[in-house]
N, CA, C and O atoms as a GROMACS GRO file, in nm:
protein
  336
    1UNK      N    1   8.633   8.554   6.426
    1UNK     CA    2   8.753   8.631   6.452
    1UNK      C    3   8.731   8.715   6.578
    1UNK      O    4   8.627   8.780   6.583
    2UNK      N    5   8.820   8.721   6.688
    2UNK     CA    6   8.805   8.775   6.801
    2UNK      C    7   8.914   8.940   6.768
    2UNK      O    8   9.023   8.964   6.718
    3UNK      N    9   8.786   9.028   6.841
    3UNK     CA   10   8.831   9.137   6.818
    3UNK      C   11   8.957   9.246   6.961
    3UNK      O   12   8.923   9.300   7.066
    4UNK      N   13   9.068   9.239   6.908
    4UNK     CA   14   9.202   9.297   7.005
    4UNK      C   15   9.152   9.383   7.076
    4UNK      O   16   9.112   9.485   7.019
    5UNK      N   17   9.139   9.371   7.212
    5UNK     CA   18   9.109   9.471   7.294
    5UNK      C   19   9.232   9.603   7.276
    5UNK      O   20   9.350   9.572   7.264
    6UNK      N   21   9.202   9.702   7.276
    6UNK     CA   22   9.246   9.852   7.273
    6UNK      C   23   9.189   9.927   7.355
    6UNK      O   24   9.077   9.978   7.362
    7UNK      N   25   9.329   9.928   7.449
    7UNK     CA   26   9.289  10.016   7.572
    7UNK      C   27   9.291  10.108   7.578
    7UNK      O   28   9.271  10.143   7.694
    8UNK      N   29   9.311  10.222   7.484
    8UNK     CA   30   9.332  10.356   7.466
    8UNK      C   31   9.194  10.418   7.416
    8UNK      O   32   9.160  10.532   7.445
    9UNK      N   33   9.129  10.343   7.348
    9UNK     CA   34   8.988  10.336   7.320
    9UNK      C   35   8.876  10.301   7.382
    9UNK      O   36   8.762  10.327   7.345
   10UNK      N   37   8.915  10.230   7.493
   10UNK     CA   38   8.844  10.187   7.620
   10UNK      C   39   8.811  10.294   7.751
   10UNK      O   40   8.717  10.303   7.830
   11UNK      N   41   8.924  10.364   7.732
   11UNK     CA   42   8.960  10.489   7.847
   11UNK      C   43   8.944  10.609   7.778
   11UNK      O   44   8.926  10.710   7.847
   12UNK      N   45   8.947  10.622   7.655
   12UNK     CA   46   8.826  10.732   7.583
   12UNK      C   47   8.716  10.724   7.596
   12UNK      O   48   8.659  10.816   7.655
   13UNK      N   49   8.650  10.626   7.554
   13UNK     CA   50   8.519  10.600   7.558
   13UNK      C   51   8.442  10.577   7.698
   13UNK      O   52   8.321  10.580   7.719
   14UNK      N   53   8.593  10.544   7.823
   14UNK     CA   54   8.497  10.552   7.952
   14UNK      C   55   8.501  10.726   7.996
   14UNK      O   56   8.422  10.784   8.072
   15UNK      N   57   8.619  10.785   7.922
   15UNK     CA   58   8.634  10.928   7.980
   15UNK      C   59   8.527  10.998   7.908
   15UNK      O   60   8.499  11.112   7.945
   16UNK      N   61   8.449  10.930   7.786
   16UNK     CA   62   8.347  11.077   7.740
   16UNK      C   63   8.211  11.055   7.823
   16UNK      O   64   8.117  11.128   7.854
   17UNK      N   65   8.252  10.891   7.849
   17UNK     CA   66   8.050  10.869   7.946
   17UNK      C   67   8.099  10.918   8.086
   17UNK      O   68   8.001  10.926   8.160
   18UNK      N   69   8.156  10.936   8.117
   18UNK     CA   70   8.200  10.978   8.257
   18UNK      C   71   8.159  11.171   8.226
   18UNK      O   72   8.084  11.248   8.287
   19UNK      N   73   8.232  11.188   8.127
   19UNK     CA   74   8.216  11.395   8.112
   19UNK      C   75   8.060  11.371   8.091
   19UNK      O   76   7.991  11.424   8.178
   20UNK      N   77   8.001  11.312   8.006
   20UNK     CA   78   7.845  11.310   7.985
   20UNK      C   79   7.767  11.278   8.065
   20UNK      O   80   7.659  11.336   8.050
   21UNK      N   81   7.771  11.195   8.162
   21UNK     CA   82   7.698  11.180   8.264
   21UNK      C   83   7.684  11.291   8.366
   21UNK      O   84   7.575  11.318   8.415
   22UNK      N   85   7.762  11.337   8.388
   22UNK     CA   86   7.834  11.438   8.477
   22UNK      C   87   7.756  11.610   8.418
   22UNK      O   88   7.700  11.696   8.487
   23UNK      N   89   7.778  11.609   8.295
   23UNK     CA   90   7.651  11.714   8.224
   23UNK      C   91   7.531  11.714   8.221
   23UNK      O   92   7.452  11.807   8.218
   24UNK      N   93   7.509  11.541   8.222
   24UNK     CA   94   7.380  11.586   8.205
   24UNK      C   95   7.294  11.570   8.373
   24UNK      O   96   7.173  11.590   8.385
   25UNK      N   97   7.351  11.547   8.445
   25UNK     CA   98   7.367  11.528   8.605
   25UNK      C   99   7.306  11.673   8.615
   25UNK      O  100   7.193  11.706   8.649
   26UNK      N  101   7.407  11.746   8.580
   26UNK     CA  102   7.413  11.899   8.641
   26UNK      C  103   7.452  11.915   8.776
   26UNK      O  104   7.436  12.019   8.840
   27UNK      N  105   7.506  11.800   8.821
   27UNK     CA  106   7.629  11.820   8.952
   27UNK      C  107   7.718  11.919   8.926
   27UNK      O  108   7.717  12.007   8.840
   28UNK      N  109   7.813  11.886   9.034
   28UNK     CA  110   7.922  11.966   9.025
   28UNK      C  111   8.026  11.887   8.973
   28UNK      O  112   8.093  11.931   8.879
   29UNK      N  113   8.054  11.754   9.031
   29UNK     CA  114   8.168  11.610   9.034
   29UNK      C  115   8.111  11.518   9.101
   29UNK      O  116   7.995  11.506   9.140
   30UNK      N  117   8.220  11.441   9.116
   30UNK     CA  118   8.212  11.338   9.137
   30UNK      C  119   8.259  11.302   9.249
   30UNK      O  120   8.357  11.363   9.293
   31UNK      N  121   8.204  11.199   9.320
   31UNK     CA  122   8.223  11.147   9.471
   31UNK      C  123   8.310  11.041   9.437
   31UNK      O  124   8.270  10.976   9.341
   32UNK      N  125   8.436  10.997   9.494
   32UNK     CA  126   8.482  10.883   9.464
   32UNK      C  127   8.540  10.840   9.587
   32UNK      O  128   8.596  10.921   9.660
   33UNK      N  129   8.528  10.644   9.633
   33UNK     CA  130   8.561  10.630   9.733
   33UNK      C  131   8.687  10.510   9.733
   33UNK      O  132   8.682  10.396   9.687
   34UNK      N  133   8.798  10.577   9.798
   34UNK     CA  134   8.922  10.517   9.798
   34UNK      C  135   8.893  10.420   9.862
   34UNK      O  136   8.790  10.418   9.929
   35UNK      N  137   9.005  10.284   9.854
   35UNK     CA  138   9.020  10.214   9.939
   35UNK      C  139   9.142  10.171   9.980
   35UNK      O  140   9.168  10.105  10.080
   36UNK      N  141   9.235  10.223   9.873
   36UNK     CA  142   9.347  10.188   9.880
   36UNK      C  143   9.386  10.027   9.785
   36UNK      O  144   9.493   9.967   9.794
   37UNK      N  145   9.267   9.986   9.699
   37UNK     CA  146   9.309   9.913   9.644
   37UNK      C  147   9.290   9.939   9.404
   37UNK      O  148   9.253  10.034   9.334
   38UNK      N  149   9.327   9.836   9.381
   38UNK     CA  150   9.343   9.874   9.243
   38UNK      C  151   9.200   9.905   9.219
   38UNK      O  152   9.213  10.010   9.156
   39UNK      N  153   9.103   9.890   9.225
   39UNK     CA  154   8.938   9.894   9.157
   39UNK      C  155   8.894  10.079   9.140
   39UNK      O  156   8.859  10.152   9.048
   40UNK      N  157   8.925  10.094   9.307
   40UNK     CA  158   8.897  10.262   9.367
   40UNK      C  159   9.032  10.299   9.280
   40UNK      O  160   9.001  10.385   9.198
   41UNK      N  161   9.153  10.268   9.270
   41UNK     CA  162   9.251  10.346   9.258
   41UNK      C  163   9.220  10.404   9.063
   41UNK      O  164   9.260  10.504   9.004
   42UNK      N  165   9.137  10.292   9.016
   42UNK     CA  166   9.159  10.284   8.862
   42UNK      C  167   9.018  10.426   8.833
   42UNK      O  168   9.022  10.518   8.752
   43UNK      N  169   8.916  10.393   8.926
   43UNK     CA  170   8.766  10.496   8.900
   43UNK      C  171   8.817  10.581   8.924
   43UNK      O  172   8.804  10.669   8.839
   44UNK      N  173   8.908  10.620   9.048
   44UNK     CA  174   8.914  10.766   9.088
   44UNK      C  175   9.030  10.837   8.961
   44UNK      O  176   9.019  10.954   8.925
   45UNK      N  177   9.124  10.756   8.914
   45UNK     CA  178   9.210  10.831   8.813
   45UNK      C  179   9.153  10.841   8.686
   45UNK      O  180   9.186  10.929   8.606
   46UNK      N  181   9.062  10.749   8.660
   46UNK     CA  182   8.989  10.796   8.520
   46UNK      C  183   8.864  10.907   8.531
   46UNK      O  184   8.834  10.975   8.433
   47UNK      N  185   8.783  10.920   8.678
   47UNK     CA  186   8.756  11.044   8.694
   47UNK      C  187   8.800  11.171   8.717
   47UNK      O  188   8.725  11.268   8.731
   48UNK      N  189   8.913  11.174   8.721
   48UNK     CA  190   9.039  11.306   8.723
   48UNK      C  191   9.079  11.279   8.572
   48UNK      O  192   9.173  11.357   8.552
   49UNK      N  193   9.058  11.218   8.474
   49UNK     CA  194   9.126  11.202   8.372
   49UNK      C  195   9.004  11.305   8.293
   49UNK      O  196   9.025  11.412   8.238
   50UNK      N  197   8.857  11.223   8.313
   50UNK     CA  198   8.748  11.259   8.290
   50UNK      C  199   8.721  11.486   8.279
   50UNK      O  200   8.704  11.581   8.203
   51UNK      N  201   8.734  11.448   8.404
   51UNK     CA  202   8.608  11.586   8.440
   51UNK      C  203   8.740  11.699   8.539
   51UNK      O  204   8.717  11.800   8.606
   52UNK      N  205   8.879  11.625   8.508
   52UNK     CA  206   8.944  11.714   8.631
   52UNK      C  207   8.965  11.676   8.769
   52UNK      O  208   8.919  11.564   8.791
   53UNK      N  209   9.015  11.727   8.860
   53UNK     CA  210   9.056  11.698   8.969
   53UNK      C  211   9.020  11.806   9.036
   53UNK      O  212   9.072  11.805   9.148
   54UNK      N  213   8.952  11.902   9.016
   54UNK     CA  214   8.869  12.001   9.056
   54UNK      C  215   8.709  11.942   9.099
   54UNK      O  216   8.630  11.982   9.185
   55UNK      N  217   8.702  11.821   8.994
   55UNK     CA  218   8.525  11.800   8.984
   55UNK      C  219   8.544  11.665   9.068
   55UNK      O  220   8.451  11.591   9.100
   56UNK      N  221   8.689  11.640   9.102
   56UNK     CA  222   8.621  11.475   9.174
   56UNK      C  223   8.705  11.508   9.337
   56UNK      O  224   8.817  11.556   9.358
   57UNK      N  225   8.619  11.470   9.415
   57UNK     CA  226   8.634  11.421   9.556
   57UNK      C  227   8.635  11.298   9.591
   57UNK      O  228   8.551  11.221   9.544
   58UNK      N  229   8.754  11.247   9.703
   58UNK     CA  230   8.745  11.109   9.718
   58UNK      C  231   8.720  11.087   9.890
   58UNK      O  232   8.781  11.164   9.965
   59UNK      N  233   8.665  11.022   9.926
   59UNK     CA  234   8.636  10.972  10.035
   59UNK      C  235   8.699  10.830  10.091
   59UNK      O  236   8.679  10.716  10.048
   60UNK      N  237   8.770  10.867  10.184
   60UNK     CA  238   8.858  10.698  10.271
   60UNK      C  239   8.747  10.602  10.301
   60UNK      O  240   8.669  10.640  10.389
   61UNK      N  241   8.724  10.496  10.252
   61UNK     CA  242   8.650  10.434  10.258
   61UNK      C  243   8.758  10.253  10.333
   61UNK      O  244   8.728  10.137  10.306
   62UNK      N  245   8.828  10.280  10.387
   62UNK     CA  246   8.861  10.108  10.487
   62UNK      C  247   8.780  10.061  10.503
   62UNK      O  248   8.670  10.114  10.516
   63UNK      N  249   8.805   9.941  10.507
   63UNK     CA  250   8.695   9.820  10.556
   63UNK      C  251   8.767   9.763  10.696
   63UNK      O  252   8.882   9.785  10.734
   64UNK      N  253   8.700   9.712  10.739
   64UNK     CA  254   8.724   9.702  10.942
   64UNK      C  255   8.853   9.603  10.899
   64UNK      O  256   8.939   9.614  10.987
   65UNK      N  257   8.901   9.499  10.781
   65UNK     CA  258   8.998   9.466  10.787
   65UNK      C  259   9.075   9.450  10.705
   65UNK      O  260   9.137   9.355  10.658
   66UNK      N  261   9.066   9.582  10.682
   66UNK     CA  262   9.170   9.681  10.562
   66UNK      C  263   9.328   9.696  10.630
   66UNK      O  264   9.336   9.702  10.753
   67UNK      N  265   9.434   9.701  10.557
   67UNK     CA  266   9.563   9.732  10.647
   67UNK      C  267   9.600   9.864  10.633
   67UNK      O  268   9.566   9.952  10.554
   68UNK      N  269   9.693   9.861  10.743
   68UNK     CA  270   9.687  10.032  10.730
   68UNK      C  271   9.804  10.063  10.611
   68UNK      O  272   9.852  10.174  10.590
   69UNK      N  273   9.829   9.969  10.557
   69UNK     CA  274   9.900  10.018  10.395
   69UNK      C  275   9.767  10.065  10.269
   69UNK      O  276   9.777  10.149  10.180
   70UNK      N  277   9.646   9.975  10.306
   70UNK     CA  278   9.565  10.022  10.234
   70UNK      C  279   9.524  10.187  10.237
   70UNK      O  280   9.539  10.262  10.140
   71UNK      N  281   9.477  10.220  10.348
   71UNK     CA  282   9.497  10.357  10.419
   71UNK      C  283   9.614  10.419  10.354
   71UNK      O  284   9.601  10.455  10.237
   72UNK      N  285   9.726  10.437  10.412
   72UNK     CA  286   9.829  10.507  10.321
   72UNK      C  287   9.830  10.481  10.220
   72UNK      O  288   9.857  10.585  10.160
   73UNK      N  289   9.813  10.383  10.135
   73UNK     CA  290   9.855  10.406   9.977
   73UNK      C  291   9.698  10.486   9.974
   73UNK      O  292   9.720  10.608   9.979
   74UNK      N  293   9.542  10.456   9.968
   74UNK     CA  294   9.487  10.572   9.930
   74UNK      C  295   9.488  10.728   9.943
   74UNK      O  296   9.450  10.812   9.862
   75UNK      N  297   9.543  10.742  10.066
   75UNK     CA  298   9.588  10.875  10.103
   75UNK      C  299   9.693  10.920   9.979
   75UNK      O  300   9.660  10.967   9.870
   76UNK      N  301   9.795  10.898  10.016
   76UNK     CA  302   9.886  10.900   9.873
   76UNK      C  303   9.850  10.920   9.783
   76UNK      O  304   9.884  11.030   9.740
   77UNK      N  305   9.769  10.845   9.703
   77UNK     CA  306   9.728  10.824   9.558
   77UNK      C  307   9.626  10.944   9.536
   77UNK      O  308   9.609  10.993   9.424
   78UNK      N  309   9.557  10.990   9.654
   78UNK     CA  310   9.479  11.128   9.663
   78UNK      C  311   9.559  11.224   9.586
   78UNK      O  312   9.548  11.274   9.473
   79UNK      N  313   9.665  11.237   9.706
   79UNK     CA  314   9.740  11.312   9.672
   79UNK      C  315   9.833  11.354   9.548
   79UNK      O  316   9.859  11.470   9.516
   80UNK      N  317   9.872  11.252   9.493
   80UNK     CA  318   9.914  11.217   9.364
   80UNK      C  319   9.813  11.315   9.220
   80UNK      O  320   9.832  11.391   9.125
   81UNK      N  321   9.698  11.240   9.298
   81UNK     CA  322   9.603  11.276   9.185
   81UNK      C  323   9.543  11.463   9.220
   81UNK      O  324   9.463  11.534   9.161
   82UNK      N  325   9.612  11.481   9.318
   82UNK     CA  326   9.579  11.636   9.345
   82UNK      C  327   9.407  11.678   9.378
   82UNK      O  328   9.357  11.786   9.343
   83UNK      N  329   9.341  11.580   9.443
   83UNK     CA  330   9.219  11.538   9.462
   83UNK      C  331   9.196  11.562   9.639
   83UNK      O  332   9.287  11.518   9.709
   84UNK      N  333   9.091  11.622   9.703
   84UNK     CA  334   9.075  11.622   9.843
   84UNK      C  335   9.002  11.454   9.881
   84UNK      O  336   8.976  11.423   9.997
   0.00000   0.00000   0.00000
């Protein structure tokens, strides 16, 4: 019998290893690097989901042939997420 993925339980369980790592770190947050695509867009909102938007920073990370929609939508989505 194959067991139903549950995504609400998936994004709990990534939001408590994300707060726990982060404790036992003894950082401050978290570095996160945009790209403007879904992968960066999904880490950086479950680390604002995580630890706050106080504890995570994101960094523009383009690739030499990135478009500049990639660029604006990460900018944006920064912003969205109330994140520098």
């Amino acid at each position: 019998m194959t067991k139903q993925f549950d995504a609400d339980t998936a994004v709990q369980t990534i939001k408590r290893f994300l707060t726990g790592k982060l404790n036992q770190s003894g950082l401050a947050g978290y570095v996160v690097g945009l790209s403007g695509g879904i992968d960066s867009a999904v880490a950086a909102g479950l680390a604002v989901a995580a630890v706050g938007k106080d504890k995570v920073f994101a960094l523009l990370l383009p690739y030499r042939s990135s478009s500049k929609h990639s660029v604006d939508d990460a900018t944006q989505y920064a912003r969205q997420l109330g994140i520098e």
